[in-house]
N, C-alpha and C positions, 0 to 999 in steps of 0.2 A: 104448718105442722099439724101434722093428725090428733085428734086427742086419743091417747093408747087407754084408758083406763077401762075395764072390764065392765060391761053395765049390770054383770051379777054383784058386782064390788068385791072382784080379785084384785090383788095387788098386781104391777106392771108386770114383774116377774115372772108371773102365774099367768100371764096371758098365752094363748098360743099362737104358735108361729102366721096363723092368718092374720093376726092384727098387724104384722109388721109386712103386711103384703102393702105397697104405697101406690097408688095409680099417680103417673106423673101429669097423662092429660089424654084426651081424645080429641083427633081433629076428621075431618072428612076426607075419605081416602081416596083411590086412583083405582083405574084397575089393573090387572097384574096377570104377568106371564112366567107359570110356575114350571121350571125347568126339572129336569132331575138330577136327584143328589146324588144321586152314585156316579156320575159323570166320571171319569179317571182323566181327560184330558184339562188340560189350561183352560180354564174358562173364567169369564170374570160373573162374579156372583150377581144377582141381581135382587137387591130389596125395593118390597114398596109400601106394605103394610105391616109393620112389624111390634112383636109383645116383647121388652126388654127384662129379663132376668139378673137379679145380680144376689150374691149369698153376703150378707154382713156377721163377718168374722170379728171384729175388732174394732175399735174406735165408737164413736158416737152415730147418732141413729144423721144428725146434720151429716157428717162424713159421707154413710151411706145412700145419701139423697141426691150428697153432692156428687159421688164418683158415678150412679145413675142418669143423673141429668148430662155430665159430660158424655157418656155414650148414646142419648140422645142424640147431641150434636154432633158428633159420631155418625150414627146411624141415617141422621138427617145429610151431612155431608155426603154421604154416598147415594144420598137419593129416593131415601127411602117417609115415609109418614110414620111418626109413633103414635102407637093407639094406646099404650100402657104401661107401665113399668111396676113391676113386681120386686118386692126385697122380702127377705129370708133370715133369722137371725140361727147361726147355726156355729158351733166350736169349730169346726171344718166343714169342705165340702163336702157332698156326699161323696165315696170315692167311686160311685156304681152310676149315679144318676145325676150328680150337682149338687140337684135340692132336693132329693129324697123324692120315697115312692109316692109317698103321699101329695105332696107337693107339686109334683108330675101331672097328675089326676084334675088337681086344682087348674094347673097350668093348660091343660088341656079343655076343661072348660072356657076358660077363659080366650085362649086362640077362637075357639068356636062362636062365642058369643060375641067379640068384636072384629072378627072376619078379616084375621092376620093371617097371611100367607107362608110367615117367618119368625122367629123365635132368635134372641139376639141375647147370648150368656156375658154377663160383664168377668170375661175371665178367660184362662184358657183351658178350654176343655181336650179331655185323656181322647185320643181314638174310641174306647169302649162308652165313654160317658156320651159322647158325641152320638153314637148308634142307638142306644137304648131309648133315647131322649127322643129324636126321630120317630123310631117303631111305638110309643105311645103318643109322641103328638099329633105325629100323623103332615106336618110339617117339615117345612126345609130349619134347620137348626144351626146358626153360626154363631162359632167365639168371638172377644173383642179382639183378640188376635188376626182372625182372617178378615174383621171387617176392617182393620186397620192395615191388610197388605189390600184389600178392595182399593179402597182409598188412595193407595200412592196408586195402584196400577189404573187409576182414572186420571190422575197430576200426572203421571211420566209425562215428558215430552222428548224431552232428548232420548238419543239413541243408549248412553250409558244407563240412563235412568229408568227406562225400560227393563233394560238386560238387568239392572239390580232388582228391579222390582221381581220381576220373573223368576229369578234364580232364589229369592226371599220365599216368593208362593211354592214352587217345586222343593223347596227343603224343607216347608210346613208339609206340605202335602202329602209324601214322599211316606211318611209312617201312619198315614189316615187314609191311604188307596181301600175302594170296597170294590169291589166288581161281582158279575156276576161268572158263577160255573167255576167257583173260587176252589172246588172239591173235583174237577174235571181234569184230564190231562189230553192233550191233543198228541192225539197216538197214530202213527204210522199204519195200515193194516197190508193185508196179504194182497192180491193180486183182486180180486173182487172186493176190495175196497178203493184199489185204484192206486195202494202202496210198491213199495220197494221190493216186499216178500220177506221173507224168512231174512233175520238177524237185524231186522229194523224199527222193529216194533219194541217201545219203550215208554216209558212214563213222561218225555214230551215237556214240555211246559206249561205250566196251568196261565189261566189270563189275568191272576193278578200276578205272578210272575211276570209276565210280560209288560203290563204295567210300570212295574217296578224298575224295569230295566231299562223301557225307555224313558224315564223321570230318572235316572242315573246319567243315561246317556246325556240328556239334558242340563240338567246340572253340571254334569263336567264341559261340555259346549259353553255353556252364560261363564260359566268361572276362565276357561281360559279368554273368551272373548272380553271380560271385566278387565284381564288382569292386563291386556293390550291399549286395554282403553288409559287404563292406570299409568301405566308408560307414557302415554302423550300430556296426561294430567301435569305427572311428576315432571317433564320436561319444562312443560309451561313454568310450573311452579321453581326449578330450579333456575331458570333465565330471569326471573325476578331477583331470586336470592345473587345472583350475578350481580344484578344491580344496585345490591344493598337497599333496595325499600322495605320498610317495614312492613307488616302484615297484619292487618288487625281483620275479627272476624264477626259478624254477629252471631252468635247463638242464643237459643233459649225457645219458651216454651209455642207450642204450635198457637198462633192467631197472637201473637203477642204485640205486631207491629213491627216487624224486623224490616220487611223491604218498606214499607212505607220511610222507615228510619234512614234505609239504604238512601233511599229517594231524597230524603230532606237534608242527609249530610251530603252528597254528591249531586245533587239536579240531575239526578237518571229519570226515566222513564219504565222501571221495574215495572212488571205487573202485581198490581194490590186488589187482596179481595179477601172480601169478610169473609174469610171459611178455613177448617182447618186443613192443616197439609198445604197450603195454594202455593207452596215453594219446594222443589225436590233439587230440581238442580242449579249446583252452587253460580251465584254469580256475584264477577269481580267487578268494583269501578274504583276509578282513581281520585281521592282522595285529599286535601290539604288540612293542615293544620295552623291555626292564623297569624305563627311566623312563614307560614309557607312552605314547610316542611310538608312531602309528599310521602303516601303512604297510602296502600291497597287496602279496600274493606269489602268484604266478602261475605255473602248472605248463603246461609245453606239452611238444609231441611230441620223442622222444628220439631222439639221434640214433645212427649207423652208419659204421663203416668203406665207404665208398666208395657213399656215401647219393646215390642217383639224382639227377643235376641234374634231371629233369624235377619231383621229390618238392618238390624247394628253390622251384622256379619257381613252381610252383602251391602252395605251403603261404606265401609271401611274402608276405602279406596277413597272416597267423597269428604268423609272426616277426618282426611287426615289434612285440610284445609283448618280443621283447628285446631289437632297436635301441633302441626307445624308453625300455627301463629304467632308472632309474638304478643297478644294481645286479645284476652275476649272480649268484648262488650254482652257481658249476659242480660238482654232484655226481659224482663218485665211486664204483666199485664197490671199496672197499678190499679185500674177499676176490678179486678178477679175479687171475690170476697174473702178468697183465702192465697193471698200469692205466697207464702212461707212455702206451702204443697209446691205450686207450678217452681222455685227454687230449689228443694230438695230433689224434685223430680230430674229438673238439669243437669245439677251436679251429678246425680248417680252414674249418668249415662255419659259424662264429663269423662268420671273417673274408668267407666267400661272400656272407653275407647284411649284412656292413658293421655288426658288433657290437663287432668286434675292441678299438674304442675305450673300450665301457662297463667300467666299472671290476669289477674280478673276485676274488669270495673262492672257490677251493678248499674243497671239502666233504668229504671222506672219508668216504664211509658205509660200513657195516655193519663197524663194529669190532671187534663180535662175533664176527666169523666168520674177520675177517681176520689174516696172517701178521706178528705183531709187527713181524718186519725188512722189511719190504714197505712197510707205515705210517710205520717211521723212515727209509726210502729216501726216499718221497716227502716228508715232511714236510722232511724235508733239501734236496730237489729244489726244493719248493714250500712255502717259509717261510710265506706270508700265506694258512696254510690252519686248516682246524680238524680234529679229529675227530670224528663221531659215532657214535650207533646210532641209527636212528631205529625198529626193533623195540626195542630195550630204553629208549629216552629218555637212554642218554648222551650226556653233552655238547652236550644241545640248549639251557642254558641259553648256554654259552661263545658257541655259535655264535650267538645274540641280541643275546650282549652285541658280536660282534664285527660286525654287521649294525648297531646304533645304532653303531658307532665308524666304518663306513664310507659310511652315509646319508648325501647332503650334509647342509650345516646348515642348519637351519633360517631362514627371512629372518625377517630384524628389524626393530623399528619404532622410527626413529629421528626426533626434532625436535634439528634445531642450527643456531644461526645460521652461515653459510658467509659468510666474506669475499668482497668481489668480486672478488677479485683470482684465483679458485679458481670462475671457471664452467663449468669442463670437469666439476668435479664434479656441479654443479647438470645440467647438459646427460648426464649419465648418470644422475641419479637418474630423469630424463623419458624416458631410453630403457629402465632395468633396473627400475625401481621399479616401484609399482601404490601405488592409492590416496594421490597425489604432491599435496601444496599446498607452493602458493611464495608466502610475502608478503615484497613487498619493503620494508625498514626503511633507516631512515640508515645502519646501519653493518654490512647486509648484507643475505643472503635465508635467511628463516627459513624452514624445509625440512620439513615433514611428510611423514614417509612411509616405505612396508615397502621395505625391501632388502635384496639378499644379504651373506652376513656378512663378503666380502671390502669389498666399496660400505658398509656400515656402519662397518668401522675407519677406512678413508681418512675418511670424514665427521666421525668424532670427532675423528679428529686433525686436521685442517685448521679445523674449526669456534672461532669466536670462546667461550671463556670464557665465562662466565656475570657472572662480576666483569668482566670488561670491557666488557661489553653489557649496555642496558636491558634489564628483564626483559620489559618491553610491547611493543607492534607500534609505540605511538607514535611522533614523532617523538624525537632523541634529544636529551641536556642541547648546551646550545651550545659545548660545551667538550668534548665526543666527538664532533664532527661533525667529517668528515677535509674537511684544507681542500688 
């Protein structure tokens, strides 16, 4: 922690905005191939030496360091070296520049003197902020937004996860096109221009028009080719529900240990790797439970603090492996020094995508590495959790045992005679049930059939005895027949 106190002897409050400038660190850099920003095609961005900006609006000066340091890792996952990190204490952002004109000026020396190629804003910058920011620093300038679509579009591997990523950058991009000759119109001329001649000449289309059209075109291309991919998904996923397995899912926050966990509850061979994002598309293995009870657990992409709507909108086909769940398993970084953040963070994007409902176990991963009173905070916070290690294998039996105690139940197969006086029951067995026979008998309707284990209790207890009904279909003695 910086010491903030004034060495005129101002009070904190009285200090200016420079003292709350934070250098996170300097390491020895690379060299670099500085591309141009005005680029209008798909391109993947490219960092290597970069100054991180972030504006601290709210919260404590730790919060602000902390949310800094994550775009660090951020930044470093993409590939890039941080030379320094800047914070801003400011009621909002600037709405012209981020951090003000002043600010600017500061930031531009600073690029200069530790010989960064890039400028990395912890936020999402407006089109206009994004411009002006550039034209004084004289550098490439990106949000945590686009360095967070960089990022998956380095993890795609599959062909869907491509196409999501892409169709994610072209809807960012889409309201930020710059080009050049933006005040130009490609005009027809006469015959000595080599035109049409007379009634052809016209204001034409400018080049960011054109732009704009083919990143339309685009977009509507990735979206229907998504929504075909989504069909073979949903089929997969329906041939399962055919089978009645249950569905459990992991989610939760990015690097938190999901496939490794994947790995140590099923013996797969996922790929695990320290870094974030290292999972985009979803994958399924099968699963028991230590009476043996079988059921699907499913790893998909992890999520972030203030994870791009456009990532949500285009990965929705993908998540809905955990709408559809019966079951989340929300993992956990127990060693994080603030996981309450990487929890609320889950949950939002839970509730964005309409999960909020499926029923939820708490995971705490890596026990090993984590702050005893950090573990007993949360476990206190969040009673219906577990602990584990999913590098060492503790506590991965509990957490199985507590996976079969929150599976729904299993449906059962029930035959019992139902009084007639009780056809609401029968009239539900024909909407909840499957493989349903009804024969009707003198002294009711005898009910064959699978149902859930709520529709099973009601069925036995409302069903006629056995000692007071024929045991045959026949008709019944003349002396049980209701007169």
């Amino acid at each position: 922690m910086h010491d903030r106190r004034d060495p005129l002897g101002a009070e904190p409050d009285e200090v200016g905005d420079l003292l709350d400038r934070q250098a996170l660190r300097r390491v020895p850099g690379l060299g670099t191939e500085l591309v141009d920003i005005t680029e209008v095609e798909y391109r993947q961005v490219r960092l290597e030496r970069v100054v991180l900006v972030g504006v601290w609006t709210s919260g404590t000066l730790a919060d602000a360091e902390r949310s800094l340091a994550e775009l660090a890792r951020l930044a470093e996952t993409a590939g890039s070296v941080v030379l320094a990190g800047l914070t801003q204490r400011r009621d909002r952002p600037d709405p012209a520049t981020y951090i003000g004109a002043g600010k600017v000026r500061e930031l531009r020396d600073v690029v200069l003197a530790v010989g960064a190629d890039t400028v990395i804003c912890d936020g999402e910058l407006a089109p206009g902020q994004l411009r002006r920011l550039e034209e004084t620093v004289k550098v490439k300038v990106v949000d945590r937004t686009w360095l967070i679509l960089d990022i998956f579009a380095q993890h795609a591997r599959s062909r869907e996860g491509k196409a999501q990523v892409s169709l994610a950058q072209m809807q960012y991009l889409l309201p930020r096109l710059r080009g050049w000759g933006e005040s130009l119109s490609r005009q027809a001329g006469g015959r000595v221009a080599g035109g049409q001649g007379i009634g052809s000449r016209g204001p034409g289309e400018t080049k960011i028009e054109t732009d704009r059209r083919r990143v339309r075109e685009s977009i509507a291309r990735l979206r229907r080719d998504i929504s075909h991919m989504a069909t073979a998904r949903n089929t997969m996923r329906s041939a399962r529900r055919r089978g009645r397995v249950p569905s459990v899912v992991l989610a939760g926050y990015t690097n938190s240990g999901k496939s490794s966990l994947l790995n140590r509850m099923t013996g797969s061979g996922v790929l695990v790797e320290d870094a974030l994002f290292a999972t985009l598309d979803p994958t399924v293995r099968r699963a028991e439970t230590p009476s043996g009870r079988v059921f699907t657990l499913a790893d998909t992409v992890g999520f972030v603090r203030h994870l791009p709507h456009q990532l949500v909108e285009a990965f929705r086909s993908t998540l809905e492996e955990v709408t559809d769940a019966d079951l989340i398993l929300h993992v956990v970084d127990g060693s994080d020094d603030l996981p309450e953040g990487q929890i609320a963070a889950v949950r939002e994007v839970l509730a964005e995508i309409g999960a909020a409902q499926v029923p939820e176990l708490l995971v705490v991963n890596k026990s090993d590495l984590a702050d005893p009173l950090v573990v007993a905070r949360l476990m206190a916070r969040e009673p219906h959790s577990v602990v584990v290690s999913a590098a060492s294998g503790q506590g991965i039996g509990a957490l199985l045992e507590a996976v079969e105690v929150d599976l729904p139940n299993p449906p059962e197969h029930v035959e019992v005679l139902v009084p007639f006086d009780r056809g609401d029951l029968v009239a539900r067995v024909h909407e909840e049930g499957r493989d349903v026979r009804v024969d009707y008998t003198a002294d009711g309707a005898r009910v064959t059939a699978v149902v859930g284990v709520q529709l099973a209790a009601e069925l036995s207890g409302a069903a006629i005895a056995p000692a007071e009904a024929p045991a045959g279909d026949g008709p019944a003695p003349a002396d049980t027949v209701p007169r």
